[in-house]
C-alpha positions as CSV (number, residue, x, y, z in Angstrom):
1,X,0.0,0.0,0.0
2,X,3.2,1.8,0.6
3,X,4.2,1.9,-2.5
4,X,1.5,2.1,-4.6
5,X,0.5,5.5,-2.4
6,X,4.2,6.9,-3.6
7,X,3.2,6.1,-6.9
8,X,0.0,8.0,-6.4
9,X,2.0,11.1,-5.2
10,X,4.9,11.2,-7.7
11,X,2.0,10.9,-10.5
12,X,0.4,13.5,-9.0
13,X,3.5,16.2,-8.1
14,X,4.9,15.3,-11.7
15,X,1.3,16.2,-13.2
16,X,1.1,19.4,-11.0
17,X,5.4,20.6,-11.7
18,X,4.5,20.2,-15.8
19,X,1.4,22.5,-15.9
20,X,2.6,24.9,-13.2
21,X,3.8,28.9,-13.7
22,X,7.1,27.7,-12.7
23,X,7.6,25.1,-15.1
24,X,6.9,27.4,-18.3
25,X,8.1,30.1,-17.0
26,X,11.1,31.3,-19.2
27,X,10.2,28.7,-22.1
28,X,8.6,30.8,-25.5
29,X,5.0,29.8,-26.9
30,X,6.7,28.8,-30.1
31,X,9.2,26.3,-28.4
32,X,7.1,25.2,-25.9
33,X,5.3,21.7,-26.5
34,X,2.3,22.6,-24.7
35,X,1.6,25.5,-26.7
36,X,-0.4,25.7,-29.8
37,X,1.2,25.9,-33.3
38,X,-0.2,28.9,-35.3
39,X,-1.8,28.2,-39.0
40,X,-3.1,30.9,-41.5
41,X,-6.0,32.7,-40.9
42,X,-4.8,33.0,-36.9
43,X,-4.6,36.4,-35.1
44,X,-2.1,37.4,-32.1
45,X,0.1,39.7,-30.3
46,X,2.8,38.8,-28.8
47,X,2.7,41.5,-26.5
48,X,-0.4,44.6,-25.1
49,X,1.3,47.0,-27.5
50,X,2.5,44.9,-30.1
51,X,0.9,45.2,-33.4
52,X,-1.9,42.6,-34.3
53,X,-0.3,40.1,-36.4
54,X,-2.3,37.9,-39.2
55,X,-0.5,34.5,-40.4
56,X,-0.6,34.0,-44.2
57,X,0.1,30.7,-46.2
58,X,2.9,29.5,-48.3
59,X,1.9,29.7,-52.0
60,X,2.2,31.2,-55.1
61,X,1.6,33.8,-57.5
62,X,2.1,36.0,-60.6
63,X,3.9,39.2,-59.5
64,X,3.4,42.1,-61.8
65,X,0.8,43.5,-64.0
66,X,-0.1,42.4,-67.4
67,X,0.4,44.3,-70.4
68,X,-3.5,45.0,-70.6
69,X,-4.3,46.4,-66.8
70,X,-4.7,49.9,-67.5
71,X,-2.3,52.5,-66.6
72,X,-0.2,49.8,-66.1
73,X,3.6,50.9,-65.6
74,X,6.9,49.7,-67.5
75,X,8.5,49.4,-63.6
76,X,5.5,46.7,-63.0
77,X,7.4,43.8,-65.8
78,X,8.1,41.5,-66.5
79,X,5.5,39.9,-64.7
80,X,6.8,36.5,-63.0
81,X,5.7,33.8,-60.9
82,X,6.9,34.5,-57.5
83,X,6.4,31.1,-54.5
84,X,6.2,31.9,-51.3
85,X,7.9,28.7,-49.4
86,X,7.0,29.4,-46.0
87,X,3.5,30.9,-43.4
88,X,4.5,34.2,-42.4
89,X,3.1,36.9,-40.1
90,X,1.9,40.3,-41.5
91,X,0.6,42.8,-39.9
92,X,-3.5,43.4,-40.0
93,X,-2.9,47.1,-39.8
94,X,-0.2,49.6,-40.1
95,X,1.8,51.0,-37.5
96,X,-0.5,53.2,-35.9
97,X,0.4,56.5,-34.7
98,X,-0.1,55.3,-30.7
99,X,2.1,52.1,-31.4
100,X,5.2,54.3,-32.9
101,X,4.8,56.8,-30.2
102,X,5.5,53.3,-27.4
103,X,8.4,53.1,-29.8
104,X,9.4,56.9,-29.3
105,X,8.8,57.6,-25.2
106,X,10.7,53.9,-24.3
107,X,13.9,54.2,-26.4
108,X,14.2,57.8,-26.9
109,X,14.5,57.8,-31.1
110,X,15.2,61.0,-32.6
111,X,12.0,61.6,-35.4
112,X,13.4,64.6,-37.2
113,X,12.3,68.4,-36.8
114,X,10.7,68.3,-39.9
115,X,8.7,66.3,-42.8
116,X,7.6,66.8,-46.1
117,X,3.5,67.5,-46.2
118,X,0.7,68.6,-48.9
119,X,-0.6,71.6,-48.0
120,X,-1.5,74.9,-49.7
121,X,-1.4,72.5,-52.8
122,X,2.0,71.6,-52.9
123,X,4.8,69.5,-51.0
124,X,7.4,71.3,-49.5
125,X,9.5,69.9,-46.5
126,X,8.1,71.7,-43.4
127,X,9.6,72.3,-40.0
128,X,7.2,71.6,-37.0
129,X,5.9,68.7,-38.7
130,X,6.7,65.0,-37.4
131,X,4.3,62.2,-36.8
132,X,3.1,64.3,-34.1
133,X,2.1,67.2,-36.2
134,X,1.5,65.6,-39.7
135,X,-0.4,68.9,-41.0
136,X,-3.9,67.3,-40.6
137,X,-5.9,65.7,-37.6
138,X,-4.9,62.2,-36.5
139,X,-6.3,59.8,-33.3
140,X,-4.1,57.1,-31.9
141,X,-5.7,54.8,-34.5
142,X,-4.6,56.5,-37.5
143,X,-1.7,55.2,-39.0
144,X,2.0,56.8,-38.3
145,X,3.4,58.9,-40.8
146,X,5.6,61.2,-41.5
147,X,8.0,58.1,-40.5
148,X,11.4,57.5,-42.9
149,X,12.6,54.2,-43.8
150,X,15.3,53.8,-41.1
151,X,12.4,55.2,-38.6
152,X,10.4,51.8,-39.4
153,X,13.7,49.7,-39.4
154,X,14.2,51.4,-35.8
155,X,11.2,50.4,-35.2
156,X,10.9,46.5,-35.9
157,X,14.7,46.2,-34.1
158,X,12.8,47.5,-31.8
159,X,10.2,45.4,-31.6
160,X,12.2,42.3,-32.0
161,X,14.2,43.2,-28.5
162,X,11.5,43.3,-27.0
163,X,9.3,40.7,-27.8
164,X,12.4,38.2,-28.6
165,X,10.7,37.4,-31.8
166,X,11.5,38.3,-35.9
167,X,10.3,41.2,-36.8
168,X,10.8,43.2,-40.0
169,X,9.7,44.6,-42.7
170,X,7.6,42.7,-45.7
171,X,10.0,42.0,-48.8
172,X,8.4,43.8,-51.8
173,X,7.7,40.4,-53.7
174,X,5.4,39.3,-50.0
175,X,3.8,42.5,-49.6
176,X,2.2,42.1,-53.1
177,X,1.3,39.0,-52.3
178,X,-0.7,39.7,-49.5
179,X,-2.2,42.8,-50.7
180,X,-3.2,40.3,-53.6
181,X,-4.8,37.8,-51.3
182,X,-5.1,35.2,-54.2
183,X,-6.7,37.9,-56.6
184,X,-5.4,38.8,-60.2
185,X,-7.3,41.8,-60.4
186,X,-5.6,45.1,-60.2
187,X,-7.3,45.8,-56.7
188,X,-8.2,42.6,-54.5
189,X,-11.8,42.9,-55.1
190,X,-11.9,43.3,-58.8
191,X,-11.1,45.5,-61.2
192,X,-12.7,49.1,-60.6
193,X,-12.4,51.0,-57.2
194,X,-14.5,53.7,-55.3
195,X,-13.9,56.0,-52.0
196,X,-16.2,53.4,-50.1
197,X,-13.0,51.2,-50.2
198,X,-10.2,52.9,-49.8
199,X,-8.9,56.2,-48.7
200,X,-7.5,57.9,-51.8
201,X,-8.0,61.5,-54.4
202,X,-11.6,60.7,-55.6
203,X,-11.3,63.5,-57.9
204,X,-9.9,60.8,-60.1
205,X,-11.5,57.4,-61.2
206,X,-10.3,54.3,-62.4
207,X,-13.7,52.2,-64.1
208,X,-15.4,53.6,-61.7
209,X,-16.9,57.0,-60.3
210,X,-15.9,60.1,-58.5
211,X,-15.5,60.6,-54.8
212,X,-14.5,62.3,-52.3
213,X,-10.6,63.5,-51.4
214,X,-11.0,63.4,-47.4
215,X,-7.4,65.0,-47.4
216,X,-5.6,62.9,-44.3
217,X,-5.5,59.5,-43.3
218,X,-8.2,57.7,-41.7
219,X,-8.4,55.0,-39.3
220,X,-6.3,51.5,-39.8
221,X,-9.5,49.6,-39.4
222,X,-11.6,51.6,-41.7
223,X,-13.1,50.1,-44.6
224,X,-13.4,45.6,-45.4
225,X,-10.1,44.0,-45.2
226,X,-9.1,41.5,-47.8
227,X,-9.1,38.0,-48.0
228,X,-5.9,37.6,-45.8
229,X,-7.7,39.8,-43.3
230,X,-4.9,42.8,-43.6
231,X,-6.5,46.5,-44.1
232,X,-5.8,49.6,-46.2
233,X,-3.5,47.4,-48.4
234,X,-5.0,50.0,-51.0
235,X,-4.3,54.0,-50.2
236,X,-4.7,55.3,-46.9
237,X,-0.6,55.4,-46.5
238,X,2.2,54.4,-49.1
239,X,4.2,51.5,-47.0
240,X,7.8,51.1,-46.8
241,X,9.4,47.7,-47.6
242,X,12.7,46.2,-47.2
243,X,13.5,46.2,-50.6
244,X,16.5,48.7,-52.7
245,X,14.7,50.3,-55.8
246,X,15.3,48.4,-59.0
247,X,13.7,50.3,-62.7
248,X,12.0,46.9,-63.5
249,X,11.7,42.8,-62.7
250,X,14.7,41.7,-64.6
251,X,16.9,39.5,-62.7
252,X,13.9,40.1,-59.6
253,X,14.3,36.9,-57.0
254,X,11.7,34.0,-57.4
255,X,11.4,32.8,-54.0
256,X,9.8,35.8,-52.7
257,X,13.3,37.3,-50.8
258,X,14.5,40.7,-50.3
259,X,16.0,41.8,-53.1
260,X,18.9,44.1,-53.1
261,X,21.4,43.1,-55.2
262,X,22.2,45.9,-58.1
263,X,20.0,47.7,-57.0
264,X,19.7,51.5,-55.9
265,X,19.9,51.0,-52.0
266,X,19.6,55.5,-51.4
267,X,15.9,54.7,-52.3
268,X,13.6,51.9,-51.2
269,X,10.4,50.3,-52.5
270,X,6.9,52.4,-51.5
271,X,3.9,50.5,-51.8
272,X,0.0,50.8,-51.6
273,X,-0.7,54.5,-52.8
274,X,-2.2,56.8,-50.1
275,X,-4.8,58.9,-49.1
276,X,-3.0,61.9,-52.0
277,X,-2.9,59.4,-54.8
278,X,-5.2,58.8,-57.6
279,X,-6.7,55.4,-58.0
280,X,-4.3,53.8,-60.9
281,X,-1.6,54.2,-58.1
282,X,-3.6,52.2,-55.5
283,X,-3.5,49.0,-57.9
284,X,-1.7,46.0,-56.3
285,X,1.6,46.1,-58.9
286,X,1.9,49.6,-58.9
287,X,5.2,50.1,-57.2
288,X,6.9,53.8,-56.8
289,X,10.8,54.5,-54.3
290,X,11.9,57.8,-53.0
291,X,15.1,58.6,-50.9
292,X,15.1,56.2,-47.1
293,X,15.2,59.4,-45.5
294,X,12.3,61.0,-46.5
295,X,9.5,61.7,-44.5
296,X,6.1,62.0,-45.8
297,X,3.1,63.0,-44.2
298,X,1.4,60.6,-46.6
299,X,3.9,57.4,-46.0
300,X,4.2,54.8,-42.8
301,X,4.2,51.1,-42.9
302,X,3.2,47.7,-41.9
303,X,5.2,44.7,-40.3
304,X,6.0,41.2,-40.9
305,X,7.3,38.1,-38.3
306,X,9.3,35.1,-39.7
307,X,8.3,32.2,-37.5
């Protein structure tokens, strides 16, 4: 009886030691065997004022436009088949204007005296302008801007430290391929686009109607997300991507990588068209690179997480 009671306890105190605070304590949800393993179409932050991340699926598709989309660019060829080996995390939103300003007040990064806005009808480079002061009216869920490519760099180093994760920022080859979402259309939902989708100049139209120009940014969450989940992949703000600028897809990488190699590393890849931007430039290949250390009240970005 004895013996069979130890039994009884060790059964019991090893049960109790494996599920205890203790035991995981110091031990990271991906490595840990108890935890669950994420799949696309799952949600998370891996911390309160982390951003919330969407995972995507491996797969494949034709980046580019074709010669027939309209308005189509000669930067946007040749198109290619681009495969995406691996899941990845992207952000659902861009960096809103409350997450960046964490990033600001806890490591003390420097974000410039002034930034480059449209107002009075033109873009000049303004002093007492910042993310802060943009030159229109933002909440905390409006999306950063005025933010330069080595601001959003900063920012996913950042982000990396302290969550002891991957962070970065999308390759240009993935961030088409989740603005695509599986479509071959020149926006994700089809072919013709409206101000009830996106936040762009509705002054212009692309086989569509006129609508309004609201001017500014609007909120991350604003409007139906795509088919990955992700938001605003269309206008609202151009987003930054890791990529060096290159005039055209010649020699581009396959596999969905990075790609700076020849290319012209003073200027990176912009993405997405904004809230300034006529519709043509909102199309999933349209692609457009100006100097890393500009800031723009019309530009911020969006993150990614390598698992």
């Amino acid at each position: 009886m004895a013996k069979q009671a130890f039994i009884v306890f060790f059964i019991i105190s090893l049960s109790c030691s494996i599920t205890s605070p203790a035991f995981a304590k110091g031990i990271s949800a991906e490595k840990s065997p108890l935890s669950r393993s994420y799949k696309p179409g799952d949600t998370f932050k891996d911390c309160d004022d982390c951003p919330e991340m969407v995972v995507v699926p491996p797969g494949d598709f034709m980046m580019g436009s074709p010669d027939s989309e309209e308005k189509r660019y000669y930067s946007e060829g040749p198109r290619h088949k681009v495969t995406i080996a691996n899941k990845f995390a992207v952000g659902k939103f861009e960096i809103t204007r409350a997450q960046f300003a964490t990033f600001v007040n806890e490591t003390g990064h420097d974000i410039g005296k002034k930034c480059r806005t449209f107002e009075e009808k033109k873009w000049k480079e303004r002093f007492n302008r910042s993310y802060e002061n943009p030159g229109f009216r933002q909440d905390d869920t409006h999306p950063a801007v005025c933010v330069n490519w080595d601001d959003a760099k900063a920012y996913t180093r950042w982000l990396s430290r302290k969550t002891k994760k991957t962070y970065r920022l999308l390759s240009e080859a993935e961030w088409e391929y989740v603005a695509r979402a599986n479509a071959i259309t020149p926006f994700w939902w089809g072919k013709s686009i409206s101000t009830a989708r996106a936040n762009y100049d509705g002054n212009y139209i692309y086989n569509g109607s006129r609508g309004q120009h609201r001017k500014k940014t609007v909120s991350v969450d604003s409007f139906q997300p795509n088919n990955f989940g992700l938001y605003n992949v269309h206008g609202n703000v151009w987003e930054w991507v890791e990529d060096c600028w290159h005039k055209n897809y010649h020699g581009a990488p396959k596999d969905g990588t990075i790609w700076t190699k020849d290319g012209d590393c003073k200027r990176r890849v912009l993405r997405g068209g904004s809230w300034n931007d006529s519709p043509a430039i909102l199309r999933s290949a349209n692609r457009d690179r100006i100097n890393s250390r500009y800031r723009d009240n019309d530009t911020g970005f969006r993150v990614s997480r390598t698992f």
